[in-house]
N, C-alpha and C positions, 0 to 999 in steps of 0.2 A: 288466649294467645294461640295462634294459627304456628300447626308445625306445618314446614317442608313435607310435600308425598313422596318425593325420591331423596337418598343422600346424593350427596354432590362427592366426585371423587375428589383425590390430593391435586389430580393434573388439571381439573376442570380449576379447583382454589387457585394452583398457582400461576395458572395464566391468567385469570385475573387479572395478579398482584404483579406480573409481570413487567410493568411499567416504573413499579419502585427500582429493580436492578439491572435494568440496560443502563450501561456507562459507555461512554466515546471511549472508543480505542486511540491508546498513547500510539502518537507518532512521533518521528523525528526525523530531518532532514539527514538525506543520501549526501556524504562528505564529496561526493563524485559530480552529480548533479543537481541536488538543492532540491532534487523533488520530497515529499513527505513518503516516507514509509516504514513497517511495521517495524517495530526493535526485533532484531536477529531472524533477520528476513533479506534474501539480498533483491535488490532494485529492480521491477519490472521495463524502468527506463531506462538503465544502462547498464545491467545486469551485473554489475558489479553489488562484492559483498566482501567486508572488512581489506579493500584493497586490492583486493584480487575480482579478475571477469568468472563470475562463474558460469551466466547464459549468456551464450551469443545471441545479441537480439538483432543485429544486422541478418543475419544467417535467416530469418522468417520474412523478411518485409518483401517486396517486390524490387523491382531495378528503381526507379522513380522514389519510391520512399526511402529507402538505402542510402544513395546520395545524395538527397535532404539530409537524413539523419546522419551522414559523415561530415558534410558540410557545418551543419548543429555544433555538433563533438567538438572540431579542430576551430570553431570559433569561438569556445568554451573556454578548450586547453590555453588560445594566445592569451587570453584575458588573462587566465591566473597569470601564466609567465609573466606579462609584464607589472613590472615596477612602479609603485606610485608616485 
């Protein structure tokens, strides 16, 4: 029976094996805008977290993206207001 000529380290083993414990990370949708993201994480799309803005993402975009993305928003907010 043939031995191995070098041992193999722990870190060489477990990356190997590394493909048994990668899992998808839990999402869940942003109450604000529907997009998926991390739990106790606040929203890269409308910076909002547990109700409150806490990045201003308007603040980064240019003038051109800006008023897309306020135009976005304020077509979002009529939808919920209205009544079915």
């Amino acid at each position: 029976m043939p031995l191995p000529k070098w041992r193999h380290t722990k870190s060489r083993r477990n990356k190997r094996r590394m493909h048994l414990f990668i899992k998808e990370p839990a999402l869940v949708s942003c109450p604000k805008c529907g997009k998926p993201v991390l739990p106790h994480t606040a929203c890269k799309a409308c910076g909002f977290y547990k109700g409150k803005e806490m990045i201003d993402v308007l603040k980064k975009l240019t003038k051109k993206e800006r008023k897309q993305k306020e135009k976005e928003l304020s077509a979002k907010e009529e939808q919920e207001k209205k009544p079915l």
